[in-house]
C-alpha positions in Angstrom: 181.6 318.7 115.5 182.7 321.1 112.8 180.3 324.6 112.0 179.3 323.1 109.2 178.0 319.6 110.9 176.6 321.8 113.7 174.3 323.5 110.5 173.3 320.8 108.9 172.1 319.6 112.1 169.8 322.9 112.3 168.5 322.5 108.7 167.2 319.0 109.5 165.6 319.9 112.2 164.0 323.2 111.1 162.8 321.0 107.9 161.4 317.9 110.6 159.8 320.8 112.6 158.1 322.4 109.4 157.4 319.0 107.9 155.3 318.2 111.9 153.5 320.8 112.0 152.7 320.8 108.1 151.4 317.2 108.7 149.5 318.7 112.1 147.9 320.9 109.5 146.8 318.7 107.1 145.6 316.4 109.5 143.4 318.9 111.0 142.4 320.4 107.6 141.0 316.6 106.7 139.9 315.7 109.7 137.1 318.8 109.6 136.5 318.3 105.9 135.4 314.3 107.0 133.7 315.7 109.8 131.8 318.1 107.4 131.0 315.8 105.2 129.9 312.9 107.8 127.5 316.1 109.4 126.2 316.6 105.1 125.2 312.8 105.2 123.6 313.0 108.3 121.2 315.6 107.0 118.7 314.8 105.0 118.5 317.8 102.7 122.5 318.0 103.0 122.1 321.7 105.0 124.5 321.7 108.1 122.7 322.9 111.0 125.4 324.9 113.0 125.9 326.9 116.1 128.5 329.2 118.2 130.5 325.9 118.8 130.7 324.6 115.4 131.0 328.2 113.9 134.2 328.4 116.0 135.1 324.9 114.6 134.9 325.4 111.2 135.1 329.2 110.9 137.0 331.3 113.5 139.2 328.8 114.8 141.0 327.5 111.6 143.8 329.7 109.8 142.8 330.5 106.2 142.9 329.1 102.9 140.7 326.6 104.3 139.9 323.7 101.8 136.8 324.3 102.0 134.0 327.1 101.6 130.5 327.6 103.7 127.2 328.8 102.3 125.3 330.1 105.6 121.7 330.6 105.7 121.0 332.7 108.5 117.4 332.2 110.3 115.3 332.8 112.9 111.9 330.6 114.0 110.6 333.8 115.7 110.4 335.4 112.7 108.5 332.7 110.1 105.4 333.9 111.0 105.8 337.2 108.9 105.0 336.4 105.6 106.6 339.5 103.9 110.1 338.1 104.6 109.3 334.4 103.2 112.0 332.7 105.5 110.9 329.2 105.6 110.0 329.3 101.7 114.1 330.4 101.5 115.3 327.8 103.2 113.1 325.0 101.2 114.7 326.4 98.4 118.1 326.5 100.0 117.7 323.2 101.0 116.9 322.3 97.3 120.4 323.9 96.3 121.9 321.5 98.3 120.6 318.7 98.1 121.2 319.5 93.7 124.5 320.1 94.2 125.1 317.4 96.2 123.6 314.8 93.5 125.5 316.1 90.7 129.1 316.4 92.8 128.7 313.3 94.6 131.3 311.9 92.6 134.3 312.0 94.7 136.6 312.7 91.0 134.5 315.8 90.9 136.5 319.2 91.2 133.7 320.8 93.5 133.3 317.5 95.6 133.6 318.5 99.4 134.6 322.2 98.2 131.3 323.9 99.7 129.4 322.6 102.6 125.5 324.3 103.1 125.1 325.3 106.6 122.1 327.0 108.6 122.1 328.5 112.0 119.5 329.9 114.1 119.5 332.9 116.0 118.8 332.2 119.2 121.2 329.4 119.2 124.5 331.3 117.9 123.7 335.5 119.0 127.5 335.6 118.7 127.7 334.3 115.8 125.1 336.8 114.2 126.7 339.3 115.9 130.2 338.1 114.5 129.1 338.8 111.1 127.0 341.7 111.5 123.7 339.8 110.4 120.7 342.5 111.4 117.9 341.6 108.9 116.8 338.6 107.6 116.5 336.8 105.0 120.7 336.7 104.8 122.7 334.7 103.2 126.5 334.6 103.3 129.3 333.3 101.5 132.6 332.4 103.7 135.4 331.3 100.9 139.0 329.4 101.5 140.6 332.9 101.9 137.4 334.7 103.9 136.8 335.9 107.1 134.0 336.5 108.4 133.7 340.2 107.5 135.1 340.3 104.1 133.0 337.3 103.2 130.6 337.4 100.0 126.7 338.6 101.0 124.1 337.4 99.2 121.7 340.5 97.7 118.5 341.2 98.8 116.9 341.5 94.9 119.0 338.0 94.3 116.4 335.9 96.2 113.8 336.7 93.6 114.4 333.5 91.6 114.9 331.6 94.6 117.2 328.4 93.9 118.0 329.1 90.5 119.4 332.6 92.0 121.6 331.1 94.5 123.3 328.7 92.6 124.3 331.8 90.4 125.3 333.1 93.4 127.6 330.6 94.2 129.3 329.8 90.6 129.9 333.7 90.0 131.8 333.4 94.0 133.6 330.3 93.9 133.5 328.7 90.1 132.4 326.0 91.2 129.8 323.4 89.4 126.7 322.8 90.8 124.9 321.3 88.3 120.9 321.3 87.7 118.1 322.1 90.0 116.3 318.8 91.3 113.1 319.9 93.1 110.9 317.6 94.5 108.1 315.8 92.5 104.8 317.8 93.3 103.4 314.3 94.7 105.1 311.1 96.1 105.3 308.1 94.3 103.1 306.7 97.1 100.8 309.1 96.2 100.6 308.8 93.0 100.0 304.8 93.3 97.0 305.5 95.5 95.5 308.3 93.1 95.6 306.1 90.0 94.3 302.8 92.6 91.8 305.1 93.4 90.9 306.0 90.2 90.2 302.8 88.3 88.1 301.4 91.8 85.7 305.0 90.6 85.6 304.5 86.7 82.8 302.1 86.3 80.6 304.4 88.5 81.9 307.4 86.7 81.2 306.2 83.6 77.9 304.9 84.9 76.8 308.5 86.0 77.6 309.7 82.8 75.9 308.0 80.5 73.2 308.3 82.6 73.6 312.2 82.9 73.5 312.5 86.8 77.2 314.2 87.6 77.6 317.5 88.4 78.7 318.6 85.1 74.9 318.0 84.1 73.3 320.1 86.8 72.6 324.0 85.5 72.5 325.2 89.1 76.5 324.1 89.4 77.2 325.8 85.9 74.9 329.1 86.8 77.0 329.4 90.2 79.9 329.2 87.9 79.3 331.9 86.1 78.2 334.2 88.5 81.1 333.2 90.2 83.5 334.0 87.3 82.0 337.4 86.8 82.5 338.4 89.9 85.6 337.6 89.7 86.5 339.1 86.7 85.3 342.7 88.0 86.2 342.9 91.3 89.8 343.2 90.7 90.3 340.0 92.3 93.3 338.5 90.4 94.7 342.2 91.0 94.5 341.3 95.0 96.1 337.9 94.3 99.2 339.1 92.3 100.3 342.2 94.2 99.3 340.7 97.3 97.1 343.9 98.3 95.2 343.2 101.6 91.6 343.5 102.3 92.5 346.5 104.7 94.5 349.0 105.8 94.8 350.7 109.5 94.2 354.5 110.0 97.9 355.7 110.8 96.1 358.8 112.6 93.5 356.1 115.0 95.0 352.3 114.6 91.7 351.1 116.6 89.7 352.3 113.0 90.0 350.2 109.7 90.3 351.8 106.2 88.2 349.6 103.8 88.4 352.1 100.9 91.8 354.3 99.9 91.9 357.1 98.1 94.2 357.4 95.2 93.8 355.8 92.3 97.3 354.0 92.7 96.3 351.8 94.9 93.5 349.4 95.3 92.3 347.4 98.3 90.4 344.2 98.3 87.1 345.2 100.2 87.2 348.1 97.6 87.4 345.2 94.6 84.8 343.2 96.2 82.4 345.9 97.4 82.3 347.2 93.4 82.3 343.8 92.4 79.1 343.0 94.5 77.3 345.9 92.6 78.4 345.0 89.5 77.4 341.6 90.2 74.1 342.5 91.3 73.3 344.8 87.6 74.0 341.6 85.9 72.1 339.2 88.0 69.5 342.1 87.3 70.2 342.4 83.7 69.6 338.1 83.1 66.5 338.5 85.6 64.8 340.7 83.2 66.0 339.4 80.0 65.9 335.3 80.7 63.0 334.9 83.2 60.9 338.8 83.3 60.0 337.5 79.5 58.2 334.3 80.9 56.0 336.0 83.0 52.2 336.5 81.2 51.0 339.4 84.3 52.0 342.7 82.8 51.6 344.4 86.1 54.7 342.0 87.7 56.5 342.3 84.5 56.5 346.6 85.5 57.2 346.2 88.7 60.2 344.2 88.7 61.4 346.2 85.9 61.3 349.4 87.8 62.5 347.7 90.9 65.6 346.6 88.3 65.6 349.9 86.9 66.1 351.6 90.3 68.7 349.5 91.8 70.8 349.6 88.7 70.9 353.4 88.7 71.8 353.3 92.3 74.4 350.5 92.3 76.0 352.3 88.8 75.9 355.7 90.4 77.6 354.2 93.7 80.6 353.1 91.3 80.6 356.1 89.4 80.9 358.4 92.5 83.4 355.9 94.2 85.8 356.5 91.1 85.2 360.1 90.9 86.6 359.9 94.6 89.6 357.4 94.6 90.8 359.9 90.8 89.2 362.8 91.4 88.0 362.9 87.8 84.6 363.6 87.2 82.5 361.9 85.5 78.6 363.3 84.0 76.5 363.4 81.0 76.7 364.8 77.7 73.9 366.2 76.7 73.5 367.5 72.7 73.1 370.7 71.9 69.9 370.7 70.7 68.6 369.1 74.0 69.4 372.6 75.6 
């Protein structure tokens, strides 16, 4: 066999070799993309629960560019009871990325078909996989592309979650330019439900109708619309809708004696809810007094009971006024007083 046989020989071999194992490759590159994608259609939101094992499958074990790219929610069950971190409300709407993106790239012609896969973990089923990618507060999510590993992979900010799905599916086409499409949430109520409600509804309209006519609902009763009101001014001047939208609680701790309770703060910057209701209730009670004496004191003919409860309304409306007063003076520490003219002197 001359040299140059003998050569040729080693070319066609080193190609065969590289041809293998690029086929090996391939092979095992599609084979975890089907099994992906068979794990998607198992779920029925499309999120990928995943642990240690599959991590390793999918993640550690496989040589980069992968063909594919994984969105990781990272969560722990121990920890949904804490409200301030809103981890189970993240993950509906996690779920509600993928499940979107899903629907509008189902089409296997798409470009981002089968290019990102949603995936969850929890932490007490993969604490080496947390501790892989350095997770150490929650909420977290994390972007692992083609070319990532695990520590230079994209994380997800913490001021990002504010607009929930709509945030994370910026997230994702700013990271990977990939498509996915509009945000299909849920309908509020099942079609089920919705059946049942209007069923419902025409078995009550003659008797509705019925009570109308003959004036006997509730709209027609003055004790349901007096409650009303009373129940919309006090709601309008304790602050209430202030609780609601920064979330303020009814009470604090004392950081110097935990076993004691704060119900009243002072500072004028903040503003807790037993302070709201407690003025609230004595501005409630002046204008319970106020309609007392001007819609039923008029009625009554006895001018000794018509002084009386005067001075009685008189009295507790300077107290309850001068209780509010001195309770500002103390949360601002502006005073508040009289003007008196000049001439009065």
């Amino acid at each position: 066999m001359t040299p140059f046989q003998t050569l040729a020989h080693l070319f066609f071999f080193v190609a065969l070799f590289s041809s293998a194992t690029f086929n090996v490759r391939s092979d095992s590159d599609s084979d975890r993309v089907s099994e992906l994608l068979d794990l998607q259609s198992r779920s029925k939101s499309g999120v990928i629960h995943l642990d240690d094992h599959s991590i390793s499958r999918f993640l550690t074990s496989v040589k980069t560019p992968r063909p594919y790219s994984l969105l990781i929610f990272f969560d722990a069950v121990q920890l949904h009871d804490k409200q301030e971190l809103h981890l189970k409300d993240l993950h509906k709407e996690f779920a509600i990325v993928a499940s979107s993106f899903i629907t509008n790239n189902q089409d296997p012609s798409s470009p981002s078909h089968a290019k990102i896969f949603f995936c969850d973990i929890e932490f007490k089923e993969a604490q080496t996989s947390f501790s892989l990618f350095g997770v150490n507060a929650l909420p977290h999510i994390r972007l692992i592309g083609p070319h990532h590993g695990l520590k230079d992979s994209d994380q997800m900010d913490q001021g990002d979650f504010s607009r929930l799905a709509e945030s994370m599916a910026e997230f994702i086409e700013s990271r990977t330019k990939l498509v996915v499409g509009p945000i299909h949430r849920p309908p509020l109520f099942s079609r089920k439900q919705v059946m049942f409600a209007i069923v419902a509804w025409l078995i009550w309209l003659p008797f509705i109708v019925k009570k109308v006519i003959s004036g006997k609902t509730l709209l027609h009763d003055p004790k349901i619309w007096l409650s009303g009101a009373v129940f919309v001014y006090f709601f309008s001047v304790s602050g209430a809708m202030h609780n609601i939208i920064r979330k303020m609680p009814m009470f604090l701790a004392d950081r110097n004696d935990p076993s004691q309770l704060i119900f009243f703060y002072q500072g004028s910057g903040m503003q807790l809810g037993a302070e709201g209701f407690a003025i609230g209730f004595l501005y409630t009670i002046v204008g319970l007094l106020l309609a007392l004496v001007t819609r039923g004191l008029v009625k009554v003919r006895n001018v000794t009971v018509q002084r009386l409860v005067m001075i009685f309304a008189l009295f507790v409306s300077f107290w309850a006024v001068k209780k509010v007063i001195y309770l500002d003076n103390w949360k601002t520490g502006y005073g508040i007083h009289a003007f008196w003219p000049s001439s009065w002197h």
